[in-house]
SEGUZA-426521 format. One line per field, with one value per atom (N, C-alpha, C, O, CB): residue number from 1; atom name; x, y, z. Coordinates in nm, 3 decimals, decimal comma. Glycine has a CB too. Example, Ala and Ser with C-alpha at 12.3 -4.5 7.8 and 13.67 -1.06 7.14 Angstrom:
BEGIN
seq = 1|1|1|1|1|2|2|2|2|2 .
atom = N|CA|C|O|CB|N|CA|C|O|CB .
x = 1,319|1,230|1,320|1,424|1,131|1,285|1,367|1,290|1,341|1,408 .
y = -0,569|-0,450|-0,330|-0,332|-0,447|-0,225|-0,106|0,003|0,114|-0,060 .
z = 0,780|0,780|0,780|0,846|0,905|0,708|0,714|0,787|0,804|0,572 .
//
This chain:
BEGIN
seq = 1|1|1|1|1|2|2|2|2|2|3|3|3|3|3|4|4|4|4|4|5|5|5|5|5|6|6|6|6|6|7|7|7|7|7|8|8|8|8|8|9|9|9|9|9|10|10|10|10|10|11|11|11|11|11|12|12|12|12|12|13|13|13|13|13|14|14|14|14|14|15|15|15|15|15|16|16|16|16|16|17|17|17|17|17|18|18|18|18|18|19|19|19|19|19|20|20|20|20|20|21|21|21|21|21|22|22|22|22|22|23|23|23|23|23|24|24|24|24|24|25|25|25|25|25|26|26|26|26|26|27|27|27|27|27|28|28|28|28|28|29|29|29|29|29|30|30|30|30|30|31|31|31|31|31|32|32|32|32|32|33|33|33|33|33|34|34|34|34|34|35|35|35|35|35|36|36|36|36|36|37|37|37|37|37|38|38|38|38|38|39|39|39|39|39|40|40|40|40|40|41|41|41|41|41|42|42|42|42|42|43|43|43|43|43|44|44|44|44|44|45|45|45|45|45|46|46|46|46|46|47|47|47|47|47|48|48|48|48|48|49|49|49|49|49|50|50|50|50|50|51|51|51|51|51|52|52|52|52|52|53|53|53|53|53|54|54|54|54|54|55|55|55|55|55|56|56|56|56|56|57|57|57|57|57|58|58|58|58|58|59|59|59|59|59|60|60|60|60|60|61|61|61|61|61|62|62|62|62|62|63|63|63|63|63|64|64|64|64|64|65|65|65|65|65|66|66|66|66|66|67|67|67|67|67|68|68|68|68|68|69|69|69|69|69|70|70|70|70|70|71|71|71|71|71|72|72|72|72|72|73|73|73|73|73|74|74|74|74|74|75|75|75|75|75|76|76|76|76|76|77|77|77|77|77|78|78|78|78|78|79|79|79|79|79|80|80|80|80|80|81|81|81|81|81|82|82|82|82|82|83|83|83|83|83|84|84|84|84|84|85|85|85|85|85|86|86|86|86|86 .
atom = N|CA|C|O|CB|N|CA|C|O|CB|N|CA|C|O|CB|N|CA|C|O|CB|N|CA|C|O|CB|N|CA|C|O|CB|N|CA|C|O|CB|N|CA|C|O|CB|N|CA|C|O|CB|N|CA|C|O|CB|N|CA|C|O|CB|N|CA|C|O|CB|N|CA|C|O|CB|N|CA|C|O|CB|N|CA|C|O|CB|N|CA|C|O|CB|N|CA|C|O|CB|N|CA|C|O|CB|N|CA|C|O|CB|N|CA|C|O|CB|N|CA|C|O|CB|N|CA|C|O|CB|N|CA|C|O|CB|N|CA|C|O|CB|N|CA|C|O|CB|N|CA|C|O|CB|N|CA|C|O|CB|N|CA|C|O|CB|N|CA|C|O|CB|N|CA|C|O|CB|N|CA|C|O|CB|N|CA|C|O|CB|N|CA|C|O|CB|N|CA|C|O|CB|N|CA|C|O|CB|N|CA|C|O|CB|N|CA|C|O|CB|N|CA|C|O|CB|N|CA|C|O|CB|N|CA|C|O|CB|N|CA|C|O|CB|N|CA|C|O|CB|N|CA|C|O|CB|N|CA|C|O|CB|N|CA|C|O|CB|N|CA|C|O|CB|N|CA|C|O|CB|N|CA|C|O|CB|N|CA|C|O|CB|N|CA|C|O|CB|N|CA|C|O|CB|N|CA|C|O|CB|N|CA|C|O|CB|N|CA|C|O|CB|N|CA|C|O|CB|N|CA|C|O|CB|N|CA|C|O|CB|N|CA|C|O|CB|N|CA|C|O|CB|N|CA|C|O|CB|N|CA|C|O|CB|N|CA|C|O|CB|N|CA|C|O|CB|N|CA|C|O|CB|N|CA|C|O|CB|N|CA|C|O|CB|N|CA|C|O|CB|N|CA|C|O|CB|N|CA|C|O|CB|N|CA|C|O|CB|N|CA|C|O|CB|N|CA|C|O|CB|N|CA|C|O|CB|N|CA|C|O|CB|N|CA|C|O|CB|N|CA|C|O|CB|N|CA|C|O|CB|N|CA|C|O|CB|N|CA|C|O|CB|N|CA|C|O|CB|N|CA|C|O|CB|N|CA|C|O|CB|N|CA|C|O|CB|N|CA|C|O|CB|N|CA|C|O|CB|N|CA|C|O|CB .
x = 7,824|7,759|7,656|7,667|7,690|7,561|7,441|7,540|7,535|7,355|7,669|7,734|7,783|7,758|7,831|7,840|7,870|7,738|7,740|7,930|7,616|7,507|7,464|7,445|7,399|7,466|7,441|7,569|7,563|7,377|7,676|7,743|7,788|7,855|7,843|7,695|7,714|7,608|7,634|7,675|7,491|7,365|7,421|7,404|7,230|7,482|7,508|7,636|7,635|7,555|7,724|7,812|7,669|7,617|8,024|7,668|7,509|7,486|7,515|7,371|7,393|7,323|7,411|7,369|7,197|7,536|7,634|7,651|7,628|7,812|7,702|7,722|7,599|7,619|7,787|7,478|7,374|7,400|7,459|7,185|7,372|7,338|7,496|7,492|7,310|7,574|7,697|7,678|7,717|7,804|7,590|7,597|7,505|7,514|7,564|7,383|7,285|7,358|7,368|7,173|7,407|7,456|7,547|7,531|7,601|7,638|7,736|7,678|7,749|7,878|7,567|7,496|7,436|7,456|7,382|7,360|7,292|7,350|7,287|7,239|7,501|7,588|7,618|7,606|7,683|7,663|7,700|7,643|7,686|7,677|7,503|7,361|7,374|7,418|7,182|7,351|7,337|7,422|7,369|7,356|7,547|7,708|7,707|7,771|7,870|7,624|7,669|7,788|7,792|7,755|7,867|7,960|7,961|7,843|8,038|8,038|8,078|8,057|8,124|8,003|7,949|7,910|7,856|7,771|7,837|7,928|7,817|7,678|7,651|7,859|7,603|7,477|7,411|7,319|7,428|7,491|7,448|7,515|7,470|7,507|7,625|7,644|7,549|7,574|7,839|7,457|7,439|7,327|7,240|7,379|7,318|7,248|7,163|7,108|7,239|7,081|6,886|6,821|6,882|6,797|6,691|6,587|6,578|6,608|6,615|6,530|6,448|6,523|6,456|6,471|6,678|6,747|6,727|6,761|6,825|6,671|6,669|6,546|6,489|6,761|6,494|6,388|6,372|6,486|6,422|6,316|6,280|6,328|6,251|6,121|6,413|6,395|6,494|6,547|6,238|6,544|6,645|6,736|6,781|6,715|6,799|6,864|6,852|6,915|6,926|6,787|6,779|6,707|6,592|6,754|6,768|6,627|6,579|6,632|6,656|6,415|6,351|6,359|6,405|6,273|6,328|6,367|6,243|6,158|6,459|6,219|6,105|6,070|6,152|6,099|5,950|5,891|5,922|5,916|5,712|5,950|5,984|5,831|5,797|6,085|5,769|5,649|5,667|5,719|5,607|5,616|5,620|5,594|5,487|5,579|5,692|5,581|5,449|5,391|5,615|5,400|5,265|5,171|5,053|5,183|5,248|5,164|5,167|5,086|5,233|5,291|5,344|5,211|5,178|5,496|5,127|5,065|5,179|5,156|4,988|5,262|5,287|5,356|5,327|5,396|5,431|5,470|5,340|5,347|5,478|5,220|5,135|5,043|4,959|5,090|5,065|5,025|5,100|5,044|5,047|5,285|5,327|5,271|5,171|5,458|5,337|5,272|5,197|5,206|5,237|5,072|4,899|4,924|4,888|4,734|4,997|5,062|5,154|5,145|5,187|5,215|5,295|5,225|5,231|5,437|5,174|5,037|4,965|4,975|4,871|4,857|4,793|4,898|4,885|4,735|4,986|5,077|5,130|5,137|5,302|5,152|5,144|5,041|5,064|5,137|4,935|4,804|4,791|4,745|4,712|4,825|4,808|4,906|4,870|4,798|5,046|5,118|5,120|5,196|5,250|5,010|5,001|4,915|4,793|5,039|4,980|4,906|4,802|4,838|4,999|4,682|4,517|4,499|4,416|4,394|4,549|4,575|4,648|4,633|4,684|4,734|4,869|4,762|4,790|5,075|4,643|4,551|4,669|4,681|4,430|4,761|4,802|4,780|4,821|4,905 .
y = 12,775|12,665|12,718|12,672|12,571|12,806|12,864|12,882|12,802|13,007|13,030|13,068|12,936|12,956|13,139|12,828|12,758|12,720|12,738|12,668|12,660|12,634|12,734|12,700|12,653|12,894|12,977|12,987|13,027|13,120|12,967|12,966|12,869|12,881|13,009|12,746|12,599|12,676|12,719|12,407|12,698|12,721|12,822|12,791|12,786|12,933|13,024|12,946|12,944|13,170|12,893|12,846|12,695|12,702|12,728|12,619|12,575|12,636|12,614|12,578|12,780|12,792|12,891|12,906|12,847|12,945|13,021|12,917|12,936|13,053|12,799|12,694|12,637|12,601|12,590|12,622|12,555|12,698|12,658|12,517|12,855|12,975|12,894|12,790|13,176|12,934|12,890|12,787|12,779|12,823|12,706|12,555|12,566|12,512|12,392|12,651|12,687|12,772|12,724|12,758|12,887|13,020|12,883|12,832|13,227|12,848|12,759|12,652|12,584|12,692|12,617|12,518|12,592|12,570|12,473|12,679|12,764|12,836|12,862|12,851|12,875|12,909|12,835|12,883|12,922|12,692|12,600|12,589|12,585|12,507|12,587|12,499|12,614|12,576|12,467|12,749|12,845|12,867|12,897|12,936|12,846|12,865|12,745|12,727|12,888|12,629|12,532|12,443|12,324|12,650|12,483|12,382|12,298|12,280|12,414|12,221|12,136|12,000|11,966|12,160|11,900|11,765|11,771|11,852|11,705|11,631|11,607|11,583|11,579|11,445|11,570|11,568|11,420|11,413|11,594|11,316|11,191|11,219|11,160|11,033|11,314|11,319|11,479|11,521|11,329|11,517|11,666|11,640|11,559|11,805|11,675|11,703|11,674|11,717|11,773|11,616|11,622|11,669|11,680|11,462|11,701|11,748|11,869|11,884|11,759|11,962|12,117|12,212|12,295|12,222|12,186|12,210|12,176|12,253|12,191|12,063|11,967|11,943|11,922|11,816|11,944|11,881|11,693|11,655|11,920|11,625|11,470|11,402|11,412|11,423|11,342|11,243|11,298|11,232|11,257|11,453|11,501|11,423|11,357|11,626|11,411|11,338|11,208|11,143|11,371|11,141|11,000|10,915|10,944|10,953|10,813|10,751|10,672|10,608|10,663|10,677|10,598|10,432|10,396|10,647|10,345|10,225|10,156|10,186|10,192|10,049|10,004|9,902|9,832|9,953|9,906|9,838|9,705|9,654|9,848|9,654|9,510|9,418|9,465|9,502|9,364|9,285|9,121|9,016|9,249|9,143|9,013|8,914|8,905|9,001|8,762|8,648|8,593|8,519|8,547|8,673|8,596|8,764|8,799|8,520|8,798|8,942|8,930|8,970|9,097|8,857|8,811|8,747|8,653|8,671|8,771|8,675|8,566|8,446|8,763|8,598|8,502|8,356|8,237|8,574|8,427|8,300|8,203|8,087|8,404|8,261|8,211|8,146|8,061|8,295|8,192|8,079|7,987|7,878|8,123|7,986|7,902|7,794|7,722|7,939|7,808|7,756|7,689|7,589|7,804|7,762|7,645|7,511|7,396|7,749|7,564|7,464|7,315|7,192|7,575|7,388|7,255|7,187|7,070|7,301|7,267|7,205|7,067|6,948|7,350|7,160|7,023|6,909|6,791|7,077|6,956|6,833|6,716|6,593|6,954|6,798|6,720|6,590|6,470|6,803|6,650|6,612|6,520|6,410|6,727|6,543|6,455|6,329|6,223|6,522|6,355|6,266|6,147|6,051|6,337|6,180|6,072|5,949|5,956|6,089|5,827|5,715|5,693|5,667|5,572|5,702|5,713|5,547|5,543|5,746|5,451|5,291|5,313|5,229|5,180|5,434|5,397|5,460|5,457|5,516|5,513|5,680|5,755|5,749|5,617|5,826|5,875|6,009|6,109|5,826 .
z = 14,598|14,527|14,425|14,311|14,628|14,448|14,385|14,266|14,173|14,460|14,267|14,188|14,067|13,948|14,269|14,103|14,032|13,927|13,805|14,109|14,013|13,937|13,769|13,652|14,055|13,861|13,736|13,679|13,563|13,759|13,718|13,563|13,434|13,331|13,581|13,517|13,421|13,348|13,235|13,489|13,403|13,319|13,212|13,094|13,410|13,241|13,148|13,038|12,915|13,235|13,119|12,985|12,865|12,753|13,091|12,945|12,835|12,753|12,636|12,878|12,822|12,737|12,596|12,481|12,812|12,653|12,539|12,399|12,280|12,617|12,476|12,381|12,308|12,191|12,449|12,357|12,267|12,159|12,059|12,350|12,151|12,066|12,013|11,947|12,140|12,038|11,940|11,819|11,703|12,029|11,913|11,787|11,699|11,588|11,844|11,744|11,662|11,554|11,441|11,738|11,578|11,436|11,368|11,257|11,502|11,467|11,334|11,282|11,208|11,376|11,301|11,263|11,108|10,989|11,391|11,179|11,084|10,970|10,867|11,149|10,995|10,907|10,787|10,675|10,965|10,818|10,772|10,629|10,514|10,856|10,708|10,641|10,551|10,442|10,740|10,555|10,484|10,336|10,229|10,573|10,357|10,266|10,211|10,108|10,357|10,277|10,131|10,219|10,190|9,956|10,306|10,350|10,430|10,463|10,377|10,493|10,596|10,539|10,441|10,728|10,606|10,591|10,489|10,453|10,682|10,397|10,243|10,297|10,417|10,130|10,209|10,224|10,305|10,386|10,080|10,249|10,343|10,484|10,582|10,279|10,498|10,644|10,758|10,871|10,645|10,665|10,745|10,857|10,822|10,629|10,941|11,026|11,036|10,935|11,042|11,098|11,067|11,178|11,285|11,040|11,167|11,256|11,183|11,065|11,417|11,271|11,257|11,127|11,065|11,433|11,095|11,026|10,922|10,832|11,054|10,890|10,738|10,747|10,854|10,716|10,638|10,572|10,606|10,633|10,405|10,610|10,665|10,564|10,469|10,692|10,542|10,380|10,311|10,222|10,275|10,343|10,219|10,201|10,294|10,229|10,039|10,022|10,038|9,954|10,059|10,125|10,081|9,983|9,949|10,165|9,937|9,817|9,892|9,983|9,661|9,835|9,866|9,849|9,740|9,826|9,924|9,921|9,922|10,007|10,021|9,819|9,803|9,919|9,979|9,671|9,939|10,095|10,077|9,965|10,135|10,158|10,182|10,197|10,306|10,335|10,177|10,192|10,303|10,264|10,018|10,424|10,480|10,447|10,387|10,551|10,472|10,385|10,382|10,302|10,391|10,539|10,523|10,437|10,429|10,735|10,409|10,324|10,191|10,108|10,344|10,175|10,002|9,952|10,025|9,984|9,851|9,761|9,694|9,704|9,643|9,648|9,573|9,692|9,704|9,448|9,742|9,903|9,911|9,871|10,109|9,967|10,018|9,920|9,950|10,094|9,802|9,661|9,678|9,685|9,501|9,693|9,675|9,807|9,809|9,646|9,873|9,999|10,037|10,109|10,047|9,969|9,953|9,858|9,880|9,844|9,747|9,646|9,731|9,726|9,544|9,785|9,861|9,976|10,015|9,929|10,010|10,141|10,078|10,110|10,166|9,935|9,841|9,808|9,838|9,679|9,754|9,645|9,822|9,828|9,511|9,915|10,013|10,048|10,037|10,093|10,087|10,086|9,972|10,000|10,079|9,841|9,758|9,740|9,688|9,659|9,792|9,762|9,900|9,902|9,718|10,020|10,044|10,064|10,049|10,094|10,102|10,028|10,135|10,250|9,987|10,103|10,140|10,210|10,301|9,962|10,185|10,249|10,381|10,470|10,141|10,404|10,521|10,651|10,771|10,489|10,595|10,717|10,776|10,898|10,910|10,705|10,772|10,714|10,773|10,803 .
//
């Protein structure tokens, strides 16, 4: 049983060094995965290749929403009739 244990551990750990050089190879020569498909983490730089995408703004963060907004609130307020109290 022990025997089995150390030789999972040893095949592991053969295979992680394997994936690392061919990893590392790869990255090195220029080949394999285009660039939207390569690898990320410790290998790549954060962000490579991707464009930046402009931030999305929430509506209650939007100025202009919340201008509009106040706008329809008043014209509310204003359009009703002050005789009915409601």
């Amino acid at each position: 049983m022990v025997l089995f244990v150390v030789a999972v551990m040893v095949l592991v750990a053969v295979g992680v060094l394997l994936w690392k050089a061919v990893t590392a190879q790869t990255l090195a020569t220029g080949t394999g995965a285009p660039e939207d498909e390569a690898p990320t983490g410790p290998t790549r730089a954060p962000g490579a290749g991707r464009a930046r995408r402009p931030r999305q703004i929430a509506p209650d963060d939007d100025p202009e929403f919340l201008r509009s907004l106040d706008e329809q609130v008043k014209r509310g307020r204003a359009d009703e009739d002050p005789s009915t109290g409601g």
